[in-house]
N, C-alpha and C positions, 0 to 999 in steps of 0.2 A: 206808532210814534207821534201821531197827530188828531187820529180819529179813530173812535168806540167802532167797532163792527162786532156782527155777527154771525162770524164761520168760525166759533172757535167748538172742540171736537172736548169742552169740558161741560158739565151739565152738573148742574145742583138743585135734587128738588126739595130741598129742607130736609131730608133725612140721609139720605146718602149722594155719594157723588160720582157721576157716569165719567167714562172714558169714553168714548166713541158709541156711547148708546145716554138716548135722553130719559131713558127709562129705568133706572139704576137701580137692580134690587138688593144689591150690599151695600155696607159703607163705603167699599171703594169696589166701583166693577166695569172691569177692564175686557171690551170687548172689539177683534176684529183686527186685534193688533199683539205685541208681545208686550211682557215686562221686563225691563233692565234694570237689576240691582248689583253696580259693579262693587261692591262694599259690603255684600251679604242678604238674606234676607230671614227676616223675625218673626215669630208667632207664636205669640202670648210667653214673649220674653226667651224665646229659644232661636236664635239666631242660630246661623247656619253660612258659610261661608263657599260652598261649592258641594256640586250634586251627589258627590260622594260621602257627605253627612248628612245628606239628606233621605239618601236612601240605607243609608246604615250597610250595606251591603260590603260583603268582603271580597279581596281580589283574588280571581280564580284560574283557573287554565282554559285556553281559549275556547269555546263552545263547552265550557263545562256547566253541568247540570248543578244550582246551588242545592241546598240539602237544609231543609230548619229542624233543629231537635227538638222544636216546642217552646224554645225561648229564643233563641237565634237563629240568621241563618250564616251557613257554616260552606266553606269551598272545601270540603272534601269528600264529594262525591262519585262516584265509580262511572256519571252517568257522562254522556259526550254525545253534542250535536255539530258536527263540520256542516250541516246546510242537504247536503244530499245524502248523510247516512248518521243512523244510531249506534253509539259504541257503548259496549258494558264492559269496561276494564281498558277499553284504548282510545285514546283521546285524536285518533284520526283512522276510524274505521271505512274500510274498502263495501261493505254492502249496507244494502238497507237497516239491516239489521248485525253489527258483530260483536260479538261477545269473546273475550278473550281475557285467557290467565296467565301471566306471565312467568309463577313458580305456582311449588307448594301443591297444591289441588289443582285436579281437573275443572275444565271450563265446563259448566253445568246450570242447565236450566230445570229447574223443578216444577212441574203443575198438578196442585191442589186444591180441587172445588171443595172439599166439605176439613173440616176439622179432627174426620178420622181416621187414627193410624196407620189403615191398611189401604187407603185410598189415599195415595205418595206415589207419585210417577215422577221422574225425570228421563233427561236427555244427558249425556256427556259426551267429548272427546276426550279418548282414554290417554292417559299420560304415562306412558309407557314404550315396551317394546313392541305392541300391537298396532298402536296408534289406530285404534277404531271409534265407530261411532256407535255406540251402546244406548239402551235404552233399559230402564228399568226400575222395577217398583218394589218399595221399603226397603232400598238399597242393596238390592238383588236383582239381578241383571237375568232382562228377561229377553232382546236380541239385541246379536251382533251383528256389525256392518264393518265387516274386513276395505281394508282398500285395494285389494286384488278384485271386489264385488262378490264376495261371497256374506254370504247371511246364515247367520245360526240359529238355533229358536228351540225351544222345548218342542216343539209341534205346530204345522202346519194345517188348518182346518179350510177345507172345499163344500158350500154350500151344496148339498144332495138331499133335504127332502123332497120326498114324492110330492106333494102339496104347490113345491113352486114349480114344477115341471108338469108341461102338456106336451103331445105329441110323443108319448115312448113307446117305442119301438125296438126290436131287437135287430142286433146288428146281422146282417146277412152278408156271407162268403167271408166271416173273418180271416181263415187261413190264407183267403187269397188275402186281403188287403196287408196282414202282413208282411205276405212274400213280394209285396210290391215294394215294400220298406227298405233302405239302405242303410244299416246302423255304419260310422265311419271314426275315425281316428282324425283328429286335426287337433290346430295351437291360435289360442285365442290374440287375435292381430293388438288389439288393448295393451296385452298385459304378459304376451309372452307364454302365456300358461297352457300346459298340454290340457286335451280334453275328449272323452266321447261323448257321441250325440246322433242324432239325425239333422237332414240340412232341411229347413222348414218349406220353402221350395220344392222341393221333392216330396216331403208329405202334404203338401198342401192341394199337388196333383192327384193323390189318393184319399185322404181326412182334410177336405175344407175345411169342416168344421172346428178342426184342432189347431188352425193356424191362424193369426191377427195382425194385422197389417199397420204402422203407425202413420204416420202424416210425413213421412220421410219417406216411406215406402221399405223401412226396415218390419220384417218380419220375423214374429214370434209367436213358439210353438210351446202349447196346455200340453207338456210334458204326463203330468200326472193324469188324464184323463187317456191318455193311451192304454192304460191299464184295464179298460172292461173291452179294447176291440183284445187287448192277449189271453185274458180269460177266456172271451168269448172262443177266438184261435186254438187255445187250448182244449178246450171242452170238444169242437170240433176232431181235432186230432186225434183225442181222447177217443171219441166215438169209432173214427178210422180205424185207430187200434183194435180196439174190443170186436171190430168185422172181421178182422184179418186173423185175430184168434180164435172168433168160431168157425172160420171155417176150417182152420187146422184142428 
């Protein structure tokens, strides 16, 4: 109001004009600070009155995923982020990852590396009276995951070439090790469900080998590999016999 100073935070170097920088590389260039345009703001005659034409974007459901079809983009998407978990079908999923169908079809995920026919695998939860977890390819169910924990499958395969095994050896005194065996009737504490078995405890004192210990100190017993100490058991027995009949 009285006298010219020089602290003003405008700058003009005959081409354009700085805001808070004396070195202005636009016509107008605004640095170090905001812009306030409560009246809108224009470019190359397209005004714009709040952030929402600006982004053109449509209103969606909270953490919903937008979707563009190529010309737009669109809020109807399946996809969903609450912050700590991804939802495909619910818009506030419980894991990292939930997928969920609300009718109609089963909740299913499909993976496909190549483009051909017969290489189609998924995943479902079946929508029924099973209620299982299925897996399977070209839309042929190749296992089932009951929720009692039983599993179904064409076939079972156990790695047995000779090539990946050193150290073999024939099992010696099978019939004893058998008779050390306690096969037993019990009901599964889970699920209610009657069952036989051995208690792996007990064979673990006779086939270490056959038993695996987890990080809990729960233990589980290679069922299926019990089968060459019975052969073996048998064969022995076998031999027994055949003494007892020469000498009658």
């Amino acid at each position: 109001g009285a006298d010219w100073l020089a602290n003003s935070v405008l700058y003009n170097n005959g081409t354009n004009i700085g805001i808070g920088t004396v070195g202005p590389d636009y016509k107008l260039d605004v640095q170090n600070g905001q812009v306030n345009a409560s009246g809108g703001l224009c470019i190359a005659g397209d005004c714009k009155t709040a952030w929402s034409e600006v982004s053109n974007l449509p209103t969606g459901t909270s953490g919903q995923t937008l979707r563009h079809d190529g010309a737009d983009w669109l809020a109807n998407s399946v996809l969903y982020n609450n912050g700590t978990g991804v939802g495909i079908g619910t818009t506030s999923p419980n894991y990292r990852l939930h997928v969920y169908q609300d009718s109609g079809n089963n909740a299913e995920i499909d993976i496909q590396s190549t483009s051909a026919a017969d290489s189609h695998w998924g995943i479902y939860h079946a929508r029924d009276e099973t209620d299982e977890l299925r897996f399977w390819k070209n839309d042929a169910d190749q296992i089932r995951f009951d929720d009692d924990g039983s599993i179904t499958a064409f076939r079972f395969l156990y790695s047995s070439d000779k090539n990946l095994k050193k150290d073999i050896k024939i099992i010696e005194n099978p019939l004893s090790l058998v008779n050390q065996l306690q096969g037993v009737k019990f009901t599964w504490k889970e699920n209610n469900l009657p069952s036989i078995g051995l208690i792996a405890q007990e064979v673990e004192k006779v086939l270490p080998e056959l038993v695996v210990t987890d990080s809990k100190n729960n233990k589980y017993l290679q069922y299926a590999n019990l089968t060459a100490v019975l052969i073996e058991a048998i064969k022995e027995l076998s031999q027994q016999v055949e003494q007892l009949q020469a000498k009658n």
